[in-house]
N, C-alpha and C positions, 0 to 999 in steps of 0.2 A: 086249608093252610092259612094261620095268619096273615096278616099284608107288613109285610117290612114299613118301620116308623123311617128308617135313615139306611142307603145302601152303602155299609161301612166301604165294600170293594171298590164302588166307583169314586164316592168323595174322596177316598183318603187312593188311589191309586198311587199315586207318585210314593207314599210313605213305603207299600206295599210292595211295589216294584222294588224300593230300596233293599231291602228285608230279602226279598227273593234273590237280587241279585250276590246279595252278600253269600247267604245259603249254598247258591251254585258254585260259586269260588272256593267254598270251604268244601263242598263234595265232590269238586274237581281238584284239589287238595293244590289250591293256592294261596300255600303260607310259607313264610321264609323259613321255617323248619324243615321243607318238604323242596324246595323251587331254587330256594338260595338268592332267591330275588326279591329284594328289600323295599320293593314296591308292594309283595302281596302282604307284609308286614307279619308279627309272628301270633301263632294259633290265638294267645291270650288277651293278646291285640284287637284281633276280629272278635272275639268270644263279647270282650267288650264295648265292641262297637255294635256289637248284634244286641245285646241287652239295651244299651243305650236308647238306639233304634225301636226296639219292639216296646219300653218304657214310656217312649214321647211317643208313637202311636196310642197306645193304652189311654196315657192323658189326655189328649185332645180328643180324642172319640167319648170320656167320662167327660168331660168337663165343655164338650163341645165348640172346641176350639177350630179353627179357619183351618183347611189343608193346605201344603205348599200349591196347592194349584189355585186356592182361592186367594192364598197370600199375591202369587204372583198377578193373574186376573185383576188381581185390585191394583196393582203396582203398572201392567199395561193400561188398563183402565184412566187412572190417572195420566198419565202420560200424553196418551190420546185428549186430554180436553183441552 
């Protein structure tokens, strides 16, 4: 078996996690069409925040862009000196 050059699932976790949780809301059918609750916002709504989402993963993974956990790392990091 090849040896993985970059583990997409652990660098980019936080993007992934995002992604998944969206997914669960929409197959527990938490949308204002379904809930009536204007918090889970309406199908079309999520549909594009889910594309949004799975887009700017796409990109930073092409283009080798920092994950929010490395964004923030560098933002504690800083902090700390």
């Amino acid at each position: 078996m090849p040896e993985k050059k970059i583990d997409i699932t652990q660098k980019y976790n936080r993007e992934i996690l995002e992604i998944k949780n969206k997914l669960n809301q929409l197959e527990q059918g938490r949308i204002y069409e379904l809930s009536r609750a204007q918090m889970d916002g309406y199908l079309a709504t999520n549909i594009g925040q889910l594309k949004r989402m799975i887009a700017e993963l796409i990109y930073k993974v092409e283009y080798g862009e920092e994950s929010i956990e490395d964004n923030l790392r560098d933002i504690f990091d800083k902090k700390s000196i």
